[in-house]
N, C-alpha and C positions, 0 to 999 in steps of 0.2 A: 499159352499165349504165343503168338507167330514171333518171329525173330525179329521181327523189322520193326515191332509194335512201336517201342520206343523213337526209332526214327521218322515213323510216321507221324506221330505228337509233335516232334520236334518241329515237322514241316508245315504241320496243321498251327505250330504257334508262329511260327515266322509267316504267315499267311496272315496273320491278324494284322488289318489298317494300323491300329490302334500303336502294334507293339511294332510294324515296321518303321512308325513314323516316330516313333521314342525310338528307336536305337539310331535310326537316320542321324536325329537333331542330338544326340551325344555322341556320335560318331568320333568329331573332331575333338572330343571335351579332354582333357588333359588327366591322366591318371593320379593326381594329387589332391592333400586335404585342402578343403572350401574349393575345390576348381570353379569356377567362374559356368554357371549351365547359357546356352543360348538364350533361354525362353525362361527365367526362374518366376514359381509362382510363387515360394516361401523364401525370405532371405534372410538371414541371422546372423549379429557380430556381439563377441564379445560376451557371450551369454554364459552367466556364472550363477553356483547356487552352492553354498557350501553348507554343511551341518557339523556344527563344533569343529573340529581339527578335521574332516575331513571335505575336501572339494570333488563334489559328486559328480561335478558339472566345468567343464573349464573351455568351452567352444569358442574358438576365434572366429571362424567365416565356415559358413554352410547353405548351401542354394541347392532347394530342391527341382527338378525341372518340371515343367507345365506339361498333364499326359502321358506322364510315362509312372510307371512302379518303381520306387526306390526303397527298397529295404535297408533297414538302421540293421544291422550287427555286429556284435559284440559276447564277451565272457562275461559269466554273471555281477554284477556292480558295474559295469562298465559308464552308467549311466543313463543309457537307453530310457529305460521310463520316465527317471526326473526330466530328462530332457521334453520326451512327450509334455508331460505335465506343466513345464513351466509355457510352451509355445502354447498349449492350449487354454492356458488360465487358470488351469487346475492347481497351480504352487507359483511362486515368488521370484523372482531372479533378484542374487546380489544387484550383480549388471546386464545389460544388456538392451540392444535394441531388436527388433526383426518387423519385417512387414510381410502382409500378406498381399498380392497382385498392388504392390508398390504403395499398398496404406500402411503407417504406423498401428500394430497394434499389439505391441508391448506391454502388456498389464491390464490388457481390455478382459472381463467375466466373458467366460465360457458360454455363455447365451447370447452374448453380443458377437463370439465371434462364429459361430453355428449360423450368425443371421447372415455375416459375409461371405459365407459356405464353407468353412471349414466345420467339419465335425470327426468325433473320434468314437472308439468304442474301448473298451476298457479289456484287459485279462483275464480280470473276474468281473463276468456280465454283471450289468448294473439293472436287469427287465425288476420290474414291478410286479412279485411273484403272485400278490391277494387280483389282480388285476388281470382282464383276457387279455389273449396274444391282440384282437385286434384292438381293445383299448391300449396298449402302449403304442400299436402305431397309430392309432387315433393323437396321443399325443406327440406322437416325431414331427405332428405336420405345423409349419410355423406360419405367422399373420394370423392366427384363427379369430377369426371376430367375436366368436360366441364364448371367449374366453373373459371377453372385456364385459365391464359392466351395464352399462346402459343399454350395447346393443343383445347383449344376453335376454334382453328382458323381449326381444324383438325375434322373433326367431325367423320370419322372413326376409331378415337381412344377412341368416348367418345360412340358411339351409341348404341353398346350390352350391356352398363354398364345402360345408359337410357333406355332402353327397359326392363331390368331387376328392374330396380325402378319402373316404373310402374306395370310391372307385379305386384309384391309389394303392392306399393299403392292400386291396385285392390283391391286383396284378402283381406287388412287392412278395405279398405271402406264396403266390402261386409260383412263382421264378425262385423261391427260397423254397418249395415243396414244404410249406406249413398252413397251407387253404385250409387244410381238412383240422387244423387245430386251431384256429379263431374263433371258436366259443371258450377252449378251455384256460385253464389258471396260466398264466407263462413257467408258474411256478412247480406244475406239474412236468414240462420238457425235460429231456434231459439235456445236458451241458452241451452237447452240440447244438442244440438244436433252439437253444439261449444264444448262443452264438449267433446262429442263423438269424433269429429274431431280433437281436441288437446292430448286426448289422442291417437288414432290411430298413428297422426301425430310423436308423441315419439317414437312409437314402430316402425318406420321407421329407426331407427339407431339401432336396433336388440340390446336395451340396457341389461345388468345384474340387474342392479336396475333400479324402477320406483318412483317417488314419488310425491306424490298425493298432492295438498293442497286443503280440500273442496270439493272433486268432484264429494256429492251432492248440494252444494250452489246451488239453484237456479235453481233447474232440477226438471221439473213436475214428479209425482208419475207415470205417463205410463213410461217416460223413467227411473225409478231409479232404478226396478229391473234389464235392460239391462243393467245399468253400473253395477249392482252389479256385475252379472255375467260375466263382460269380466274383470273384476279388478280379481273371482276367477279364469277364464280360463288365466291371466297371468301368476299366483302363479303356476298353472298347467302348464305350461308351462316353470317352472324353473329358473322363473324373480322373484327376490325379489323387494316386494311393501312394501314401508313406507309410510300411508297416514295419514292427520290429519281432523280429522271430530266432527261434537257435535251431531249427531243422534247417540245415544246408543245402538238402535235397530239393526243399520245397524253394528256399533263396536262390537256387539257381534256375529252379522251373520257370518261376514267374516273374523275377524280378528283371528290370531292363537296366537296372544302377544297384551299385551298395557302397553306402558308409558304413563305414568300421569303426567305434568307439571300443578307448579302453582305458581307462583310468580315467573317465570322466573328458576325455579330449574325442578326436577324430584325426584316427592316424592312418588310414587309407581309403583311396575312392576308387570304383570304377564298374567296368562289367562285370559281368558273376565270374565267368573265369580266372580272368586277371586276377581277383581280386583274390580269392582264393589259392593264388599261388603265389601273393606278395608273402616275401620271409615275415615281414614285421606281425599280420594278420596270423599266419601260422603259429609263430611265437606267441603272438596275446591269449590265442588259446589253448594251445601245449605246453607252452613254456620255452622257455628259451633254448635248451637242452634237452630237449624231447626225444631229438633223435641221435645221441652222442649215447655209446656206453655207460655205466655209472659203477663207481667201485661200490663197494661192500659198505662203506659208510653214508652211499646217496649221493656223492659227489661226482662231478662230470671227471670223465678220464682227461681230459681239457682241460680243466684247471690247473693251475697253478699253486705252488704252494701256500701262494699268498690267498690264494681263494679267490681270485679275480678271473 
């Protein structure tokens, strides 16, 4: 591979409308937790979710910005997923409020809020394995008349609307490189390529935002640079993505923001760099003492007799 390869990429992502006009509009944004974004399309206070003794979830203020890619990371429990889960409907919040482009919807079903354009994909794909790749995107696509009863019975009032989903679905599987598998089981793909189809299958309801949980878990290295690139050809295309990942290499590829959760809070924000060199972020995932000597018994040569 030529020497330059890598800064070539580099040049070729800062060339993207998409990602110049996200790092522009947080330019000015303040490297702290909930920083205030110019343009937020998600905003959330106070969002709490505990199970028994322990609080999984403990979010004061968090705004995601409209257009740009912002990756949640964090060390494992840090709370990452429950948080997904309670914004998307999927789980309960003790407290909390959040709106999506400045509507309350706090406790609204996960199909109602898919209709506002949010929609998510899971870590372990959720396709519908007895069913073809193109009947699950048959059902991504939302308003479907022929789903309702009356006009079910009517079938030239639903058929230009089906013929139009499909059209759809096509173009979705051809830009995912899965054309040539729309006759078969979804259940037959392998794990990336479940992936590929869960995400496609999202962008069948032409949402405003996407949100990612994981979605390199489990995907071979031939297919991780094609997800990269259709998570950046989303943001290019004016879909704000929130996804949460633990490859660093890839959070700093493509991401134009990162929150930091750890212990169920959000203890640093910013650009991939930055953020990556906050002590606090380093700590949450090394340890606090990671890079200090350690005697013979595990303890930092730093300490104190008292252990503090």
């Amino acid at each position: 591979m030529p020497a330059n390869t890598d800064n070539d990429l580099a040049s070729a992502n800062d060339l993207m409308p998409g990602r110049a006009a996200a790092v522009a509009a947080l330019k000015d944004v303040p490297h702290v937790p909930g920083a205030p974004k110019p343009d937020p399309m998600l905003v959330a206070d106070h969002v709490s979710r505990q199970f028994g003794g322990l609080k999984a979830v403990d979010v004061a203020h968090v705004e995601i910005q409209r257009g740009a890619i912002t990756a949640l990371i964090g060390p494992n429990g840090a709370g990452k997923t429950t948080l997904f889960n309670l914004l998307t409907g999927f789980d309960k919040p003790d407290t909390g409020k959040w709106t999506f482009n400045q509507q309350q919807v706090a406790g609204m079903s996960p199909y109602k809020l898919a209709r506002k354009g949010m929609v998510r994909t899971f870590q372990l794909t959720k396709a519908l394995s007895r069913m073809t790749v193109m009947d699950n995107m048959r059902l991504g696509a939302s308003g479907q008349l022929g789903e309702r009863f009356f006009p079910s019975l009517l079938p030239f009032l639903w058929n230009a609307q089906e013929r139009a989903n499909e059209v759809r679905a096509l173009e979705l599987l051809g830009r995912f490189n899965l054309d040539a598998k729309l006759d078969d089981f979804a259940g037959s793909l392998s794990g990336g390529q479940r992936k590929l189809l869960e995400m496609a299958r999202a962008l069948m309801t032409n949402p405003e935002m996407v949100m990612l949980d994981e979605p390199m878990a489990g995907v071979n290295p031939a297919l991780t640079q094609s997800l990269l690139g259709h998570i950046k050809n989303i943001r290019e295309e004016g879909t704000t993505v929130l996804f949460v990942e633990h490859d660093m290499d890839m959070v700093r590829d493509i991401s134009d923001w990162v929150i930091v959760m750890a212990q169920g809070q959000i203890i640093a924000e910013g650009p991939p760099d930055a953020v990556m060199r906050d002590r606090q972020v380093i700590d949450a995932y090394l340890g606090t003492h990671h890079d200090q000597a350690l005697t013979k018994d595990g303890t930092s040569l730093t300490q104190d007799s008292s252990g503090e």
